[in-house]
C-alpha positions as CSV (number, residue, x, y, z in Angstrom):
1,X,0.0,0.0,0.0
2,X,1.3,3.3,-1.2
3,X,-0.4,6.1,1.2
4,X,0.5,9.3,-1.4
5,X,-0.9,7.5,-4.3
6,X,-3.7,6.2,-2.1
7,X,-3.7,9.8,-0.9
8,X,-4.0,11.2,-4.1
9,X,-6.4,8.7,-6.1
10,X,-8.9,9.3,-3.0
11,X,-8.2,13.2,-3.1
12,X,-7.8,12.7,0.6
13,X,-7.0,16.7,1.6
14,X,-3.9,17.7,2.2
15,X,-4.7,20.4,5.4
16,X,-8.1,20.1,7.7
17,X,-9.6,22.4,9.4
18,X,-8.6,22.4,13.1
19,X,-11.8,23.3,15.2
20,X,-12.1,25.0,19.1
21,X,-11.7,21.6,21.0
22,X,-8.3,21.2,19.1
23,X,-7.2,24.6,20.1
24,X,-8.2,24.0,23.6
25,X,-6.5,20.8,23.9
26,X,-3.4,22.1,22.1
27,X,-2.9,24.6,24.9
28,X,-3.5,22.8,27.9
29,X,-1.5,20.0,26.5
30,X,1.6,21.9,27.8
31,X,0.3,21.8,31.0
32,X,-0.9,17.6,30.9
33,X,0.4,14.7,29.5
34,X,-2.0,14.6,26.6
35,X,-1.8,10.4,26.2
36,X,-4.1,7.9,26.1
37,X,-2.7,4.7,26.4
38,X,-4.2,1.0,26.2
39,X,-2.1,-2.3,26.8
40,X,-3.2,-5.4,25.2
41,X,-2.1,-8.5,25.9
42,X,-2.9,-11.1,23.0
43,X,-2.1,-14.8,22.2
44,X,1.0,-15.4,20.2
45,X,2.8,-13.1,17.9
46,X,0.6,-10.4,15.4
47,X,2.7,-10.1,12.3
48,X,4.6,-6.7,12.3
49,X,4.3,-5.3,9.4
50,X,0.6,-6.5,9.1
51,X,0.1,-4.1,11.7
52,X,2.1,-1.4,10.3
53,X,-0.1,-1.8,6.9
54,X,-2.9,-1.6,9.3
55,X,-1.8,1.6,11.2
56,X,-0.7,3.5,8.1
57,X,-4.8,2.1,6.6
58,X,-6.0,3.4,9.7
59,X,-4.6,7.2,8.8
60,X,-6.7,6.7,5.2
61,X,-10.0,5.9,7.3
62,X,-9.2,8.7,9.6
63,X,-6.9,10.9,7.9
64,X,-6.8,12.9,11.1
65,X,-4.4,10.2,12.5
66,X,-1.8,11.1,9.7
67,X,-1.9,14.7,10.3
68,X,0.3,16.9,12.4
69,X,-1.3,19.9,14.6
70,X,0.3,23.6,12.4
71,X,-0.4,26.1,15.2
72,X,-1.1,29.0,12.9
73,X,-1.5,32.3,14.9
74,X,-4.4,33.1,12.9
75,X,-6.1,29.8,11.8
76,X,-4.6,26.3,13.3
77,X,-5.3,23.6,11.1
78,X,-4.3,19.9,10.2
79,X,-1.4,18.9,8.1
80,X,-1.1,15.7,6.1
81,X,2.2,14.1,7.2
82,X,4.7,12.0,4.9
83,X,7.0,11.0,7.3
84,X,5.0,8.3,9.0
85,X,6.8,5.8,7.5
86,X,10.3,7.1,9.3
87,X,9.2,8.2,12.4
88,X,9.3,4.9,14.2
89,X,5.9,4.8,15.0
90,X,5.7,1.0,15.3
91,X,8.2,-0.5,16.9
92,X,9.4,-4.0,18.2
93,X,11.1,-4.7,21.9
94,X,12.1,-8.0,22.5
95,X,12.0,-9.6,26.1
96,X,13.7,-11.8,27.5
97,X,12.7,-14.7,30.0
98,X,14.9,-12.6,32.7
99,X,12.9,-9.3,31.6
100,X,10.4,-7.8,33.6
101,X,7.1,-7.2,31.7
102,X,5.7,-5.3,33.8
103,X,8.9,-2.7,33.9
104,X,8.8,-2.4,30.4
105,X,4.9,-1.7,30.6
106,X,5.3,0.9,32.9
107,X,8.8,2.6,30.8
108,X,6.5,2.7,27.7
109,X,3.5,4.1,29.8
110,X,5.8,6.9,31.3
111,X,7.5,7.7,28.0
112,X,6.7,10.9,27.1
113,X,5.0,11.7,23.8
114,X,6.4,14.7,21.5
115,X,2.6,16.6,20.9
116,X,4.9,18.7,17.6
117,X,7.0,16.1,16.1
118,X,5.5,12.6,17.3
119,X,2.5,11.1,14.9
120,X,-0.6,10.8,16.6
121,X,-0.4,6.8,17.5
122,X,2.5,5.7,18.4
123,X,2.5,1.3,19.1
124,X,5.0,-0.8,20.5
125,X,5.2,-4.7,20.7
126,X,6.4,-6.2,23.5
127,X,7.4,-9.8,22.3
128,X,8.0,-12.4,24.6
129,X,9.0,-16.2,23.4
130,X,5.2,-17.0,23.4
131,X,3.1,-13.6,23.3
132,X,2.8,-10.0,22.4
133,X,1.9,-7.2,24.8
134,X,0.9,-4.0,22.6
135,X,1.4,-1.0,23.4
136,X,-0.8,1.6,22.4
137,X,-0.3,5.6,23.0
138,X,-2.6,7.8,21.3
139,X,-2.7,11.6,21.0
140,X,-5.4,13.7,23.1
141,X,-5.4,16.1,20.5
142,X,-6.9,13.9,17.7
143,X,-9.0,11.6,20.1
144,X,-11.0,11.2,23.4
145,X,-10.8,8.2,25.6
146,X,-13.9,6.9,23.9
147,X,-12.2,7.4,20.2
148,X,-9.4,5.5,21.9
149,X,-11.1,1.9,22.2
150,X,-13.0,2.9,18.6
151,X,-9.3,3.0,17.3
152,X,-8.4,0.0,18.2
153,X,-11.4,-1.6,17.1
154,X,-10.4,0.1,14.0
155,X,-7.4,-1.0,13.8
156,X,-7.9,-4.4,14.6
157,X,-10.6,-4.9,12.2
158,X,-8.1,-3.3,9.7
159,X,-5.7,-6.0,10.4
160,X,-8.2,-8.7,9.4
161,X,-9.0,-7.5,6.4
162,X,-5.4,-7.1,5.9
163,X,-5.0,-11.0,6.4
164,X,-7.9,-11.7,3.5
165,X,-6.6,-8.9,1.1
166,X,-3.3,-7.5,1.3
167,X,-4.2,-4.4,-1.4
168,X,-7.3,-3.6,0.8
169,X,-8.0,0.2,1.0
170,X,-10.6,0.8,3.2
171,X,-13.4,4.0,3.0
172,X,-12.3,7.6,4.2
173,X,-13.8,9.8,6.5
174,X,-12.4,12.9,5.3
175,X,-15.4,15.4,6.3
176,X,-13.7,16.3,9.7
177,X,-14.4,16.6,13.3
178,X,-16.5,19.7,13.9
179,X,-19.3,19.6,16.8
180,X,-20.9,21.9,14.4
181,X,-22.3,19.2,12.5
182,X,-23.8,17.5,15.7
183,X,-25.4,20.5,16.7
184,X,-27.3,20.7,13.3
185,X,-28.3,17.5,12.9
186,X,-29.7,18.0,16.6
187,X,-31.4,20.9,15.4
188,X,-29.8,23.3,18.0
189,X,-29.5,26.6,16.2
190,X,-26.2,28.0,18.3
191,X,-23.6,25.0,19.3
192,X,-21.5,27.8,20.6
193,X,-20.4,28.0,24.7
194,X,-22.4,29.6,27.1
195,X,-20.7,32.3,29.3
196,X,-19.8,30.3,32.5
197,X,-21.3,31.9,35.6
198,X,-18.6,33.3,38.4
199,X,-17.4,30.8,40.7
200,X,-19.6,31.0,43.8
201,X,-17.2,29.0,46.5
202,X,-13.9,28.3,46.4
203,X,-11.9,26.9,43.2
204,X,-8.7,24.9,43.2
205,X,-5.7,26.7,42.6
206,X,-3.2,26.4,39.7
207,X,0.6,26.9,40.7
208,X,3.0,27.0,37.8
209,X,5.9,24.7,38.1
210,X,7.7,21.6,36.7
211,X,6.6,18.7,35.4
212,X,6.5,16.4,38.2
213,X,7.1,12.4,37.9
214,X,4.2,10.9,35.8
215,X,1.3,8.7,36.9
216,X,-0.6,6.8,35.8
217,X,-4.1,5.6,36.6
218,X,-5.0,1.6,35.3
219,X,-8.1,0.4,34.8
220,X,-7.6,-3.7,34.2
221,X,-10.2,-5.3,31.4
222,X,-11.1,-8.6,31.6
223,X,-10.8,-10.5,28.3
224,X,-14.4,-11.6,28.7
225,X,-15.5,-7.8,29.5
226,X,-13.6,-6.8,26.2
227,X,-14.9,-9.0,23.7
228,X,-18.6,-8.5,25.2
């Protein structure tokens, strides 16, 4: 799979439009770790570069997943990237029977994520001798925790068809992401944000400072919860 011709023959755009929510979460991204991360531990060994197929199919469904964030002063927008393929954005760790799995977890977890020069998912396998733990970080400014378990859904469903047809290109959803559509299909006339009321007790406080030690908070899924 070529993604420029693909790019080209599905006249996938080259910029989207970046909407309020993106803004917002662009600033404050400086000020959180802007990740959402999911660990899946599966059966035996996925084929590498089935998966990479699958991520870089994954940016043609979504083409906000290829894109980087340009913050414009006057009008931020989306930019297609071409680097994907060079930015190490699927990579391979091999463990050990002496290896910890659970220390490697938790360094992948508290690796930090580049919100300028990193793609937007970012996967790493964790291969033992008889399984793979993957490793999924995706990028708060393209997704919601919600989007998060759609994407890999996505993804693996992507891989599958992979496995049947190894030229499969699947449908784009190049319209983009604004709430404004939402809004008009629910017939509200003005999506915009109401003016927020003064506080009327006390509110946290915000000291500026460094960034402290990450943590993180796991929620365990049981395989029969998942697939339910």
């Amino acid at each position: 799979m070529n993604i420029s011709e693909v790019n080209q023959n599905m006249a996938i755009p080259q910029r989207l439009p970046a909407n309020g929510s993106d803004r917002f979460n662009y600033m404050v991204s400086y000020l959180s770790d802007c990740q959402l991360q999911m660990v899946l531990e599966m059966d035996g060994h996925v084929k590498q570069q089935r998966l990479l197929q699958a991520m870089e199919a994954s940016t043609i469904a979504e083409p906000i997943i290829g894109c980087r964030f340009i913050k414009d002063p006057v009008r931020p927008y989306w930019e297609r990237r071409s680097d994907l393929e060079s930015s190490g954005w699927c990579s391979l760790q091999l463990l050990s029977e002496s290896d910890s799995e659970e220390k490697a977890i938790q360094e992948w977890l508290s690796s930090p994520i580049d919100i300028d020069a990193d793609a937007m998912v970012k996967i790493c396998i964790l291969r033992t001798s008889t399984k793979d733990i993957i490793c999924i970080k995706l990028n708060h400014l393209c997704s919601d925790g919600a989007g998060l378990i759609e994407y890999v859904h996505l993804l693996a469903s992507l891989y599958s068809e992979l496995a049947k047809n190894p030229r499969y290109v699947p449908k784009s959803n190049p319209v983009g992401r604004d709430q404004g559509r939402l809004f008009k299909e629910m017939g509200i006339p003005n999506g915009g944000m109401p003016q927020a009321p003064e506080p009327q007790g006390p509110t946290l406080p915000f000291t500026p400072g460094e960034a402290a030690k990450r943590r993180q908070a796991i929620r365990r899924i049981p395989r029969e919860e998942w697939l339910g």
